[in-house]
Steps between C-alpha positions, in 0.01 A plus 500: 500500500708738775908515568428217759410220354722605182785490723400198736478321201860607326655380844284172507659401112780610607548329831335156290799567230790497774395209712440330172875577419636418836336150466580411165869529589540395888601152411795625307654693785788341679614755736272426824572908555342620161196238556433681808440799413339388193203284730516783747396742225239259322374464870498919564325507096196254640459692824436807273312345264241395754512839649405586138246293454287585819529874363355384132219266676384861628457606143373129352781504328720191403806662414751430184694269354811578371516605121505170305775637267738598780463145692597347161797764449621444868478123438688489224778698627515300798505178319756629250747603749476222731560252222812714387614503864307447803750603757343762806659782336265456175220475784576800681536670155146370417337624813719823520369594167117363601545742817611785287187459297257486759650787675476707212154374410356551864629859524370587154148376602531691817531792360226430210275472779503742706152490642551127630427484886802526722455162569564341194812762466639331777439169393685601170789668728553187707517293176769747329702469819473110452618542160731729567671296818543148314668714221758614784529176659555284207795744349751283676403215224532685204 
């Protein structure tokens, strides 16, 4: 299997992880500014996704799901600091910490595969900078 699909599919668990995240704790959010960027990153994490998926349909490939053990982990976390206090600073600590994660991630799997087409490089760039921009604009919560 090449750097391509290898790294397609990293982004694709990756993107399914965060808007997975995003969801599970929009309804908890009670600043109308932190929802915001919060749907308008879930919204840029489709549009990528999709992009994504047109580029693994060229391979016949259906992508990946997020490590079952790390959706469980993140869940927990979530659930465990929301109970304890569910105020938008926890939330902006939760996705803060998700964005650090991913951002780390993606750039390690960009440079594991270094043979991936320039395409799906990009797609993993433009997802980092996601990442890496709702990190910035939720700091004000924290």
């Amino acid at each position: 299997m090449n750097d391509t699909i290898k790294l397609l599919r990293e982004c694709d668990a990756g993107i399914q992880m965060g808007v997975e995240s995003i969801e599970e704790i929009l309804d908890e959010v009670k600043s109308d500014v932190l929802h915001d960027f919060l749907v308008e990153a879930r919204k840029k994490h489709w549009e990528i996704g999709e992009c994504l998926k047109k580029e693994l349909d060229k391979y016949a490939d259906d992508g990946k799901s997020p490590n079952p053990m790390a959706k469980s982990m993140s869940w927990l976390k979530t659930n465990m600091k929301m109970t304890f206090d569910g105020s938008d600073q926890t939330i902006a600590d939760l996705i803060t910490d998700g964005c650090n994660m991913g951002v780390k991630s993606l750039n390690r799997y960009l440079n594991q595969y270094t043979t991936a087409s320039e395409n799906a490089k990009e797609l993993t760039k433009r997802l980092i900078d996601i990442e890496e921009k709702l990190a910035v604009d939720i700091r004000r919560f924290l």
